[in-house]
N, C-alpha and C positions, 0 to 999 in steps of 0.2 A: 621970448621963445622957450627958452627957460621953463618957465612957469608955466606956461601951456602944456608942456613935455607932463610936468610932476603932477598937474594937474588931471590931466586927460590919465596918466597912469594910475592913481591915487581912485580915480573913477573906477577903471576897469576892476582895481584888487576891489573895490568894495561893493559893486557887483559880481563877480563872481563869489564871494565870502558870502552874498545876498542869497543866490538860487541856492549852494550849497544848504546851508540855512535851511532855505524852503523845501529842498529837496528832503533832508531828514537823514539820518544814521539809521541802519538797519540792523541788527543781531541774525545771521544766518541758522538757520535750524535743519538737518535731517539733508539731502541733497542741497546743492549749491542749486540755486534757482536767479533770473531774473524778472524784472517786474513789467518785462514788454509782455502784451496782447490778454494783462489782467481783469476779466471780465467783474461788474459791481455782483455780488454776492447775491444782493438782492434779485439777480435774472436768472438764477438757480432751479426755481420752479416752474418758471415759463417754460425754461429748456428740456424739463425731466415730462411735460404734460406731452411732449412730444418722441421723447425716446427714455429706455429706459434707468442708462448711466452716459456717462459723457468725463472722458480727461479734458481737463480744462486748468487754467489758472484763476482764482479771481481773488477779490481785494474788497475788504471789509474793516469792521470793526470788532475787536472779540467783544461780546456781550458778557461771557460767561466765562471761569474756567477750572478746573480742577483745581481745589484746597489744597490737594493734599499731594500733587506730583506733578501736576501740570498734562498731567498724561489724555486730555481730551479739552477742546473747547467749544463754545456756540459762537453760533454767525446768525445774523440775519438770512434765512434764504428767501425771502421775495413773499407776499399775498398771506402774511401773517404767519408765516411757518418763520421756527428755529431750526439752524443747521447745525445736528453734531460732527463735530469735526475730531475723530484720530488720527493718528500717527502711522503710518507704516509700519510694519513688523516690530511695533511696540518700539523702538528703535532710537526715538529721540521724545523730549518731552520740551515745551515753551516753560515760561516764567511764570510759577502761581499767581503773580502780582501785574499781569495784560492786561486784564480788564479795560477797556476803550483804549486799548492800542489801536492804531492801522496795522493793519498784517497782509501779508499775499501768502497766498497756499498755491500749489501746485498738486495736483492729487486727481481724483477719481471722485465724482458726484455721483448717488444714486439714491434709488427709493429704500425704505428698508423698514421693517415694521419691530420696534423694541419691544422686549418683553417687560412684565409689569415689573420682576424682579433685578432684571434692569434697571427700569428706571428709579426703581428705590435706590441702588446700588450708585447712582448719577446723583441723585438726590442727597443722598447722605455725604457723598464726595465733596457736595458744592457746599456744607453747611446748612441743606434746609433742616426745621425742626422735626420732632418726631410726631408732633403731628401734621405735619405736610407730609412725610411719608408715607405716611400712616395711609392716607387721603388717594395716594395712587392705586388705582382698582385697576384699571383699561391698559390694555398695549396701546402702543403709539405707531400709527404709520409717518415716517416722517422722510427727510433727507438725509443722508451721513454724507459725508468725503472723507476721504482717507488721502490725507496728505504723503504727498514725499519731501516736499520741500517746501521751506517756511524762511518768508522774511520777515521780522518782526519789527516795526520800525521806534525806534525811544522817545520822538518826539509828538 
């Protein structure tokens, strides 16, 4: 009986220690946020064909992110577009070193059209060379969000 007790306990600690695990550690960024009713990144552009911004939550991958402060990232937003993603009132920054993290944002989706010098400005941030900058002629219509809160997850 014994042995059923330590047994059947020795189960439970090592599933729970399991989902933990699977679940992942997160690093809080900018408002405290949680990660219920996080829509995939990728339905970004479905939503915006139909209005013109939307507060939402959603949960991605960074693609991309500022070198040099962290202070902006890319997401996938859906049907071939990139989503740039800032920060609120410039107010917090992620880890220059995200790249293929899972993350959740909390923030403000919209349409938004970048300027060329802009996007030099995004370009040279991310380390492209001078001749990929060089190469940016055309504004960009794309997505932004503007995050409030960020969870970043480590694993």
């Amino acid at each position: 009986m014994k042995k059923s007790i330590i047994i059947l306990f020795l189960i439970a600690i090592s599933s729970t220690i399991s989902r933990a695990q699977s679940a992942g550690t997160a690093d809080s960024y900018g408002e405290k946020i949680t990660p219920d009713n996080a829509i995939e990144s990728n339905q970004i552009s479905k939503i915006l064909l139909k209005q013109d911004s939307i507060h939402t939550k959603i949960m991605g991958t960074v693609e991309s992110v500022c070198k040099k402060k962290g202070c902006w990232l890319k997401m996938d937003a859906g049907d071939g577009q990139t989503m740039m993603v800032r920060f609120y009132d410039y107010a917090f920054f992620v880890p220059k070193d995200c790249e293929g993290k899972k993350i959740i944002l909390e923030g403000s989706a919209y349409k938004t059209e970048t300027s060329v010098d802009e996007l030099k400005h995004y370009a040279e941030d991310a380390g492209k060379s001078k001749e990929e900058i060089e190469n940016i002629t055309k504004p960009e219509t794309s997505i932004s969000f503007e995050a409030t809160g960020v969870l970043l997850y480590n694993d």
